[in-house]
Structure formats: structure tokens, C-alpha cells
VMD Tcl script that draws the C-alpha trace (Angstrom):
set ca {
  {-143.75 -45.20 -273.18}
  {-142.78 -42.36 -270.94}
  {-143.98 -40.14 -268.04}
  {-145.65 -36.67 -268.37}
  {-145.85 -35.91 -264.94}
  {-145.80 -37.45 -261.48}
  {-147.89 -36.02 -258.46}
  {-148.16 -37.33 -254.57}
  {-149.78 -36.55 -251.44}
  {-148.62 -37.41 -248.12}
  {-146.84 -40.38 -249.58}
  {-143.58 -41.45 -247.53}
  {-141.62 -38.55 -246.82}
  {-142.69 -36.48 -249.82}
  {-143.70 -32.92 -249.73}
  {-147.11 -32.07 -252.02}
  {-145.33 -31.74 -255.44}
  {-145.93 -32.64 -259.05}
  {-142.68 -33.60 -260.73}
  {-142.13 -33.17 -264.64}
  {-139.33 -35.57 -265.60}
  {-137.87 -35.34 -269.39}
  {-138.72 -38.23 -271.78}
  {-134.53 -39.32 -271.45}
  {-132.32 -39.85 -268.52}
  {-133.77 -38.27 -265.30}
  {-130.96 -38.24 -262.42}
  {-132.55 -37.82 -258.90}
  {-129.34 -36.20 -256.87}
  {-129.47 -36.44 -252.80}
  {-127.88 -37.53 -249.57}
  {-128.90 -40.68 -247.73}
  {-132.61 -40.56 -246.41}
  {-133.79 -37.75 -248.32}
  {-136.32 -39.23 -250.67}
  {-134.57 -40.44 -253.94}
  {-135.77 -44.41 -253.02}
  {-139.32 -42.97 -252.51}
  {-139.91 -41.55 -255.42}
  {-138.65 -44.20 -257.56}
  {-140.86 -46.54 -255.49}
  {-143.74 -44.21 -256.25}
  {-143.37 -44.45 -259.49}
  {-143.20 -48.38 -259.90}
  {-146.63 -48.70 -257.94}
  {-148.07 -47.52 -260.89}
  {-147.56 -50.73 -262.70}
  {-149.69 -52.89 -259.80}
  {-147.30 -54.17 -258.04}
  {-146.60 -54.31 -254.44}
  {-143.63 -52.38 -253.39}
  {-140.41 -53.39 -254.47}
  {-138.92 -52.80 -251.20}
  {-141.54 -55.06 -249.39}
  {-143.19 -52.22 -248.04}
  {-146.70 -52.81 -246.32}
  {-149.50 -50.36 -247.27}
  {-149.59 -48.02 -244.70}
  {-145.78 -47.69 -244.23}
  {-146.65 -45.56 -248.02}
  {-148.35 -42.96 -245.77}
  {-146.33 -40.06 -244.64}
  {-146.03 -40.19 -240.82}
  {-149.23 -38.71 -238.98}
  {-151.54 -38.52 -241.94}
  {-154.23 -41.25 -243.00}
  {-154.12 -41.66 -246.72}
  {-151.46 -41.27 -249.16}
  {-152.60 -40.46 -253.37}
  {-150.40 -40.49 -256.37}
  {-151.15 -39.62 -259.96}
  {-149.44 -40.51 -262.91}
  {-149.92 -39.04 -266.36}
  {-148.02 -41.20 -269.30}
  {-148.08 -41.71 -272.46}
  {-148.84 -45.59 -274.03}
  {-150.07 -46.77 -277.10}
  {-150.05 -43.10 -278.60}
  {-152.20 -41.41 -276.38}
  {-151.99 -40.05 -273.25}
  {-153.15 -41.74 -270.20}
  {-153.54 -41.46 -266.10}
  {-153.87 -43.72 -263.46}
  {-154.19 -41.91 -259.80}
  {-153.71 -44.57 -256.78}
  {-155.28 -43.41 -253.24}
  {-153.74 -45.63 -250.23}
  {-155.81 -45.50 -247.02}
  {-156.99 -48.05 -244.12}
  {-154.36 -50.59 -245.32}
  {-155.36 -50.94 -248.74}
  {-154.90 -49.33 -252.67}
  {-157.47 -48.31 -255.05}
  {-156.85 -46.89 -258.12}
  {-158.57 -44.80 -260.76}
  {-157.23 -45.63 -264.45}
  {-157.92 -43.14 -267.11}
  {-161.07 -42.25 -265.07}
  {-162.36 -45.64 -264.79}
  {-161.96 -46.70 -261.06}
  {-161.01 -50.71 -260.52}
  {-162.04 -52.80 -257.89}
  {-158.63 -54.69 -257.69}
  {-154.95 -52.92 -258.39}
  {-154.37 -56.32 -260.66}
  {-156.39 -54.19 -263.16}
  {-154.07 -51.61 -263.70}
  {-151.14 -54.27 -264.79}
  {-149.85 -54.29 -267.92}
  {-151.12 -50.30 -268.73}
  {-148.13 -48.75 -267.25}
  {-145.19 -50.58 -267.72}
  {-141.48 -50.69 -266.21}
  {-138.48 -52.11 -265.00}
  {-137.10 -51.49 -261.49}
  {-133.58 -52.12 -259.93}
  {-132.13 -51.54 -256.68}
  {-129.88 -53.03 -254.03}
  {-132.43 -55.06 -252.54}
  {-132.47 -56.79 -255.64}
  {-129.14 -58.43 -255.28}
  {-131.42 -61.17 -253.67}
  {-132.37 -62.45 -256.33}
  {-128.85 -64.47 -256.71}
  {-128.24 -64.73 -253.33}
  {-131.35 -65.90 -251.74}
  {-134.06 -68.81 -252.31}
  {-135.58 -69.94 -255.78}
  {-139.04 -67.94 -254.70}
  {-137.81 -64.81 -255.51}
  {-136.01 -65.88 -259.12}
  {-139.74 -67.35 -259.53}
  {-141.27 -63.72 -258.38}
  {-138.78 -62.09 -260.95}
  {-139.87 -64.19 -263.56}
  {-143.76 -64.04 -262.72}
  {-143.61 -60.26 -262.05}
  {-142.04 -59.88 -265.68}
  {-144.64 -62.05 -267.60}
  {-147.80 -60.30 -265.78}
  {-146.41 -56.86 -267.70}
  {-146.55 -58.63 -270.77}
  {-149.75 -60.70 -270.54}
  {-151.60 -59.19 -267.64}
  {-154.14 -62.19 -267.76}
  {-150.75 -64.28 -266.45}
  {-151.50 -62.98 -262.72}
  {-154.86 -64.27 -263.07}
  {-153.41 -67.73 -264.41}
  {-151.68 -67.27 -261.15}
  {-154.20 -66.66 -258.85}
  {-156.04 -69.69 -259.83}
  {-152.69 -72.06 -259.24}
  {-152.15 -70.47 -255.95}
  {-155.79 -70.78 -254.88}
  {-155.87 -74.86 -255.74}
  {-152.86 -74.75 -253.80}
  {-153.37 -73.70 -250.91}
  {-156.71 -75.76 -251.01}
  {-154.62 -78.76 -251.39}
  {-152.39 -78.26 -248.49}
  {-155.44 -77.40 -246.17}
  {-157.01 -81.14 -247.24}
  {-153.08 -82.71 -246.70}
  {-153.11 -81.30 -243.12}
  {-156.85 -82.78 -242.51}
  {-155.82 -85.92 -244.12}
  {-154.21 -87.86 -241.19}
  {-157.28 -86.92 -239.24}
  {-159.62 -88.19 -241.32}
  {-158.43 -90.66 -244.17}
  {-161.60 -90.56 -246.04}
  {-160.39 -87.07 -247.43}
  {-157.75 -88.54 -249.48}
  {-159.58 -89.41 -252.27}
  {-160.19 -85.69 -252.96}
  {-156.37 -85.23 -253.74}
  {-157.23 -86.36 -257.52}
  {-159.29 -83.30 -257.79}
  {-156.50 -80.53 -256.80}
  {-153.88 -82.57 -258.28}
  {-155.81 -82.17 -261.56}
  {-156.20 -78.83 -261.20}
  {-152.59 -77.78 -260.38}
  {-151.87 -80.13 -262.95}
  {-154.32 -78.02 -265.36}
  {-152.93 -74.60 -264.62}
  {-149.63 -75.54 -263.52}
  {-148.38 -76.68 -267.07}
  {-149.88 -72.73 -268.46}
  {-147.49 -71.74 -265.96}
  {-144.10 -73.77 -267.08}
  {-144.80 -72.63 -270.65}
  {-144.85 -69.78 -270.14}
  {-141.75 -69.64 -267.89}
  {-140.05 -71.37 -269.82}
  {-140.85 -69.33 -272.90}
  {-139.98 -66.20 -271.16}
  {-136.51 -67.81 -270.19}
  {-135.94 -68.50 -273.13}
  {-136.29 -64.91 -274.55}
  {-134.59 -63.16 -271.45}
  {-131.41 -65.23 -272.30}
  {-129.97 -63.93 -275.71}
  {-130.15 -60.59 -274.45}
  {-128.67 -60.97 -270.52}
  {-125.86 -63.03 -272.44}
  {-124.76 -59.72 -274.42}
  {-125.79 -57.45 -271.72}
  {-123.27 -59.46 -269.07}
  {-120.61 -60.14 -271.80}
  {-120.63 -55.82 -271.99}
  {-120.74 -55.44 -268.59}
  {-118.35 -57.99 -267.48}
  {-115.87 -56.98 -270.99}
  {-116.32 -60.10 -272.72}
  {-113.96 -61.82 -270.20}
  {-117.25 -64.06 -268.60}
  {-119.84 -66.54 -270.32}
  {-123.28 -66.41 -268.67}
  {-126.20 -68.72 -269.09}
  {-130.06 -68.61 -267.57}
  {-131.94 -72.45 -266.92}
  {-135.63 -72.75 -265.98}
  {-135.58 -75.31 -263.78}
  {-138.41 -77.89 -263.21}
  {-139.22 -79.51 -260.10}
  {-141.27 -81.92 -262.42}
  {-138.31 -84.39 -264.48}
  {-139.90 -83.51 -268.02}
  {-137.71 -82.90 -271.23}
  {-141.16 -81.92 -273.47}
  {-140.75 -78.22 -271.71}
  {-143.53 -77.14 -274.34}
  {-145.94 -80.17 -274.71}
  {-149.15 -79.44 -273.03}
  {-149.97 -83.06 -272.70}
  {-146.81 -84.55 -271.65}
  {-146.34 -81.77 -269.21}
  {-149.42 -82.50 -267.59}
  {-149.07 -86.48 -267.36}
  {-145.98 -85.72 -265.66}
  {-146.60 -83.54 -263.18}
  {-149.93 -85.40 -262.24}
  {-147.41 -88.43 -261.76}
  {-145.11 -86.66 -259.70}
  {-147.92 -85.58 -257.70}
  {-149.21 -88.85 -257.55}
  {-145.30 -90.09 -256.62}
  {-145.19 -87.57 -253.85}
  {-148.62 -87.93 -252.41}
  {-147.56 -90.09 -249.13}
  {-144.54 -87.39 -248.42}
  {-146.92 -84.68 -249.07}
  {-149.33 -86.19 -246.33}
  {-146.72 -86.58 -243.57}
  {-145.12 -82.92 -244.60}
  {-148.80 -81.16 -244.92}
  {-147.85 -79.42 -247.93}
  {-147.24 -80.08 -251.75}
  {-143.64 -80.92 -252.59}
  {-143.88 -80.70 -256.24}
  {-145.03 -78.04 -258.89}
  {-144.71 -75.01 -260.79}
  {-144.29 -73.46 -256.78}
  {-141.23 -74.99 -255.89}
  {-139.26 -74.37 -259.44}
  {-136.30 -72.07 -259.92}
  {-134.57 -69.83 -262.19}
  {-131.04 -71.29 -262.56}
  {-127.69 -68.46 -262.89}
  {-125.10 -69.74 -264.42}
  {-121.54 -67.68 -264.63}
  {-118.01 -69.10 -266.35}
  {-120.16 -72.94 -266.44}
  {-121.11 -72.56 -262.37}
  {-123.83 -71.66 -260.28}
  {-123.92 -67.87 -259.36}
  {-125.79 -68.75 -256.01}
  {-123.50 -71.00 -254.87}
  {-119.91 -69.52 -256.63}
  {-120.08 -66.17 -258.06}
  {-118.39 -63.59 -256.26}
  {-120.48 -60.09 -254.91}
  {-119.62 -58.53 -258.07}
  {-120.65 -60.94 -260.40}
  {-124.14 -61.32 -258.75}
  {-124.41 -57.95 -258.91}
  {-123.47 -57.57 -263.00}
  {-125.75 -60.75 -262.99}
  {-128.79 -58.78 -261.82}
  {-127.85 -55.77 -263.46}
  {-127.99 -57.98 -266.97}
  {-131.07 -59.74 -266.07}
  {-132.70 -56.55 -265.07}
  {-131.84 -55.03 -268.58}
  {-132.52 -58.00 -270.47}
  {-136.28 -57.76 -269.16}
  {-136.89 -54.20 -269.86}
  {-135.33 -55.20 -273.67}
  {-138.03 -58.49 -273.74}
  {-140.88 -56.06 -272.83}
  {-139.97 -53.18 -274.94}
  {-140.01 -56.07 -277.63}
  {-143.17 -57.69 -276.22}
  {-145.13 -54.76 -276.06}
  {-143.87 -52.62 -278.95}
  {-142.78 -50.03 -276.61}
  {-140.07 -49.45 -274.66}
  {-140.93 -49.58 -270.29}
  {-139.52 -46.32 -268.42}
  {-136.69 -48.18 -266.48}
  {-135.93 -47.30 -262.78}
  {-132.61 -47.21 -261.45}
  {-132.32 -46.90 -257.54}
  {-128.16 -46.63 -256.66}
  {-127.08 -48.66 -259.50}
  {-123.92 -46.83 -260.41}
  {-122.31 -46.58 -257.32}
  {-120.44 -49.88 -257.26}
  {-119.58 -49.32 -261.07}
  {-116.38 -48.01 -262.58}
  {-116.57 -45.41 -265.24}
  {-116.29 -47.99 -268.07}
  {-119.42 -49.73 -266.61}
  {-120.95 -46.68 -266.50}
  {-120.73 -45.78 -269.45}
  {-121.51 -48.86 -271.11}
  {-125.17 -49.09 -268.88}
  {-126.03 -45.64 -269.90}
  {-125.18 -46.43 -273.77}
  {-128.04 -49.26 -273.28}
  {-130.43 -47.11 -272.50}
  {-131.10 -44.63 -275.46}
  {-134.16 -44.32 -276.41}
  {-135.58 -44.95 -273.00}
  {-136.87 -43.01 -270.16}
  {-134.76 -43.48 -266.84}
  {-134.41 -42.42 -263.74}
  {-130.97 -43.15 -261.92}
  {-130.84 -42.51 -257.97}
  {-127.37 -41.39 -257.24}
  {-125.70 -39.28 -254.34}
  {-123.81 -36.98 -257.14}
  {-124.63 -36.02 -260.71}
  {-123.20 -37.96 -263.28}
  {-121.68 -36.07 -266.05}
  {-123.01 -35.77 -269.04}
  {-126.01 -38.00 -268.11}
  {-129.21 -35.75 -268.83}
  {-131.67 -34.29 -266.94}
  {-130.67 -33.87 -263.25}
  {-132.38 -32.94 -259.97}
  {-131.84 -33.04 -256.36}
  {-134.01 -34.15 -253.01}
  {-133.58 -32.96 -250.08}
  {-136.07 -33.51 -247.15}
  {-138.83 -35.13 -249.61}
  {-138.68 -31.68 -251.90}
  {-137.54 -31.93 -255.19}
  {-135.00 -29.05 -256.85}
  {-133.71 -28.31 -260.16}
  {-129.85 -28.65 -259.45}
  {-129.41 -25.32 -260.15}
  {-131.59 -24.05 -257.42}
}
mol new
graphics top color blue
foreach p $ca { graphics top sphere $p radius 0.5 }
foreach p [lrange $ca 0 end-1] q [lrange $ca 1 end] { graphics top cylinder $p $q radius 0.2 }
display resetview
């Protein structure tokens, strides 16, 4: 998989361009605040996600203007394809291959890729949601039907939690538990498999990928964690029985709290560096090679996934790197199309451009 071309209009700082990247290493050269992070966001929206940076809709549109549009050409599968994504009134819509969708979950899964940048670091550092976001953004790429599977858990959940905070009002209600608890139950064990699966895969790969980065001198190890005490991780039945009891177990706690304690929601993604938790132990540097391993770990489970390679984004990864690491992350990447965000060229490292005010030069302009 790689890009043909990228255009935008009015999006962030941008100026009105189309930008031809090559099919290897792309480096995007620029000061602080220029528009390197934008385009590399600009380019991940294609794969129906929100922004990586947390970005609401119409913080996308360039100051003073009311819609932002983006167009993608790529090619997947063998042939090419386009998906153009027009951001106005607080909303996206997108038009893929000329086909417009009603909902930008549509477009997941044609466009595929793999994005790092500082804000990432979180991912160690911060609270099991976003090691559960990590995991469930990855899998939706792969099996696009997986944010649907999603959708539906979410949906019985918050309809749960809405009858646990009506409960102490009106007791009668409680007997209607057994009907959400069977349906988290139902699509919550989908769920688990399939995390657990995918953890499974992502862990021979971030292993090697942290033993290169880190020289050899560090073990690493990934856990999916349950909040459901189950050792049949991949029996559908016994899954189920269990979480249904710990949802039973939990019910009274759930009442007085208002929300559900227990599921597929409240389980983690466990980091473990040298036998210890990262969260908890590992120094800035190791989170960071953590992440770093992880990240490439998932764009190696998709390429293998998908039979294609993802175009991997890079947003001021090699800054806090030493030559040797440097080296060693751009040797992973051959046969990939990247594009690294740096303040200076890196030598020897492909095709290289700069920013500067939201317009894009060849360096040698």
C-alpha cells in the first residue's frame, strides 16, 4: 500500500497544495509550528479515525474558513483508489472511490496505517483506556466489522449504567439487569478474543523490535489483562459464564457506584520491561522504546494481516534517538512507505521536503 498523491483545502494551517510523496521514506523538514504535525495528521484521517492528536472537527478547519476537504489517491489491493473527506458544521463525510458513505466508520480498513508521535508516549504512562484504544484502533484496520462489534458493546453499556442510576429510585428496574448483562456478556467475550488474539500476535514482533532498539541488553513482554478472573482466554462458553458471574458478583457495587465495574471496558494492556511494569517502573526512555516497538510491531501484524504493508507515519520520532537507534528504525522499514517529521534532514534517508508556513518545498528550493 502506498500514497499517489495527497491534496487539502483550508485544512489547519495548510496552503491549497497537492503533495506527491515517493513510494519509500518521505522526510517532512521544518521549524516548530510550521505544518509538519498537520500533514501527517491529514494523512491518518484517511483511515477513519478521529485525530490522533484529539483534535475536535472544526479545529481541522483553517482559521476563518468554514469547511476543510482532503483527497487521497492510493494504491490497495492492486488498483488504485481515492477517498476525498469534506469537514464542515462539526462533522466528516467522505467520498470513497466515488461512492459517498453515510458514516466515516465506512472508510476503515480501505486505507490503512500506522501513526506515532509524542503524544503517544501516553500510552505507558497514562490509564488502561488508552492501551485498550491502541489495541481496538489496531484490530478495526484489520477487521473493520470489529468497530461495529464495538459499537454494539458500548451501546448495551451505556444502557446498563442509565438503568443502574434509575435503580435506587425505582427497585422494580432491577430485574432488567439480566438482559444487559447478557448482552455485554454476548458481545463482550467477541471482544476478549479478539484482544487477546491480537496480543498475542503483536508480542513476537515488539519483543525483537525492543530487543533492537534497546541492543539486546532488555527483555520485554505484552499481557492482556482481564478484568473478568478467566484462564479459558479463547473459550466462547466459559468466557461468557464468567463474565455473566462477575456481573452478577458485582451487581450490588454496580448499583451504589451507577456504573458497571466489570467487562471488556475496564481491561488493560499490561507492559512489561526487565520482569516489571513499564507504567509503574520504566524510566522515560524505556516507555518511549516501548511505544516505539509496539508501534512497529502493529504496522508488522497488519502488513501480515492484510497482505500489504500500511504507509507508517512518523511525527518527531528520531529526535530523542542516537544514531545507532536511528539507524536501526530506518533498517525496519524497507519496503514501506514513511513519512518521518523532523526539524533537519536525515542523511541518507530518502525523499526529503521542507514546510514552512503550511507550504510545502522540495529542499532544494
Amino acid at each position: 500500500m502506498f500514497i499517489k498523491s495527497i491534496a487539502f483545502e483550508n485544512f489547519r494551517n495548510l496552503e491549497k497544495d497537492v503533495f506527491i510523496p515517493s513510494e519509500g521514506i518521505n522526510v517532512i523538514c521544518g521549524d516548530n509550528a510550521q505544518g509538519k504535525t498537520n500533514l501527517i495528521e491529514c494523512i491518518w484521517l484517511f483511515t477513519g479515525g478521529r485525530s490522533f492528536r484529539g483534535s475536535k472537527e472544526n479545529e481541522l478547519i483553517a482559521f476563518g474558513q468554514k469547511f476543510a476537504r482532503i483527497s487521497l489517491c492510493f494504491v490497495s489491493e492492486g488498483r488504485e483508489q481515492n477517498i476525498e473527506i469534506t469537514i464542515s458544521g462539526g462533522k466528516r463525510a467522505a467520498v470513497l472511490n466515488d461512492v459517498p458513505k453515510k458514516l466515516m466508520s465506512q472508510v476503515i480498513g480501505s486505507f490503512c496505517s500506522v501513526v506515532f508521535s509524542p503524544n503517544h508516549l501516553t500510552l505507558i504512562k497514562n490509564g488502561p483506556e488508552e492501551r485498550r484504544n491502541f489495541i481496538d484502533a489496531a484490530l478495526c484496520q484489520i477487521k473493520p466489522s470489529y468497530a461495529v462489534l464495538l459499537t454494539r458493546y458500548k451501546r448495551a453499556l451505556n444502557e446498563r449504567n442509565a438503568l443502574l442510576k434509575d435503580i435506587p429510585r425505582h427497585r422494580e428496574l432491577e430485574d432488567m439487569l439480566d438482559i444487559w448483562d447478557e448482552k455485554l456478556a454476548e458481545e463482550g467475550v467477541k471482544i476478549s478474543i479478539a484482544r487477546n488474539s491480537y496480543v498475542e500476535k503483536l508480542s513476537g514482533p515488539a519483543l525483537i523490535f525492543y530487543e533492537g532498539i534497546s541492543s539486546g541488553r532488555e527483555s520485554f513482554g505484552l499481557e492482556y489483562r482481564s478484568s473478568v478472573n478467566n484462564e479459558e482466554k479463547t473459550n466462547p462458553q466459559a468466557l461468557k459464564v464468567s463474565m455473566l458471574t462477575s456481573l452478577n458478583q458485582k451487581r450490588a457495587e454496580d448499583i451504589l457506584c451507577g456504573y458497571t465495574t466489570v467487562g471488556v471496558h475496564r481491561d488493560d494492556l499490561s507492559v512489561i520491561i526487565n520482569g516489571r511494569e513499564a507504567r509503574k517502573f520504566g524510566s522515560q526512555g524505556q516507555q518511549r522504546s516501548a511505544v516505539l516497538a509496539m508501534k512497529l510491531a502493529e504496522a508488522n501484524v497488519l502488513g501480515t494481516e492484510r497482505g500489504e504493508a500500511p504507509v507508517v507515519l512518523l511525527d518527531d520520532v528520531l529526535s530523542e534517538l542516537d544514531p545507532a537507534r536511528q539507524d536501526y528504525l530506518l533498517n525496519r522499514l524497507d519496503g514501506m512507505q514513511v513519512f518521518i517529521t523532523c526539524c533537519e534532514r536525515i542523511k541518507g534517508a530518502g525523499n526529503a521536503v521542507r514546510i514552512e508556513n503550511g507550504k510545502i518545498f522540495s529542499l532544494e528550493e
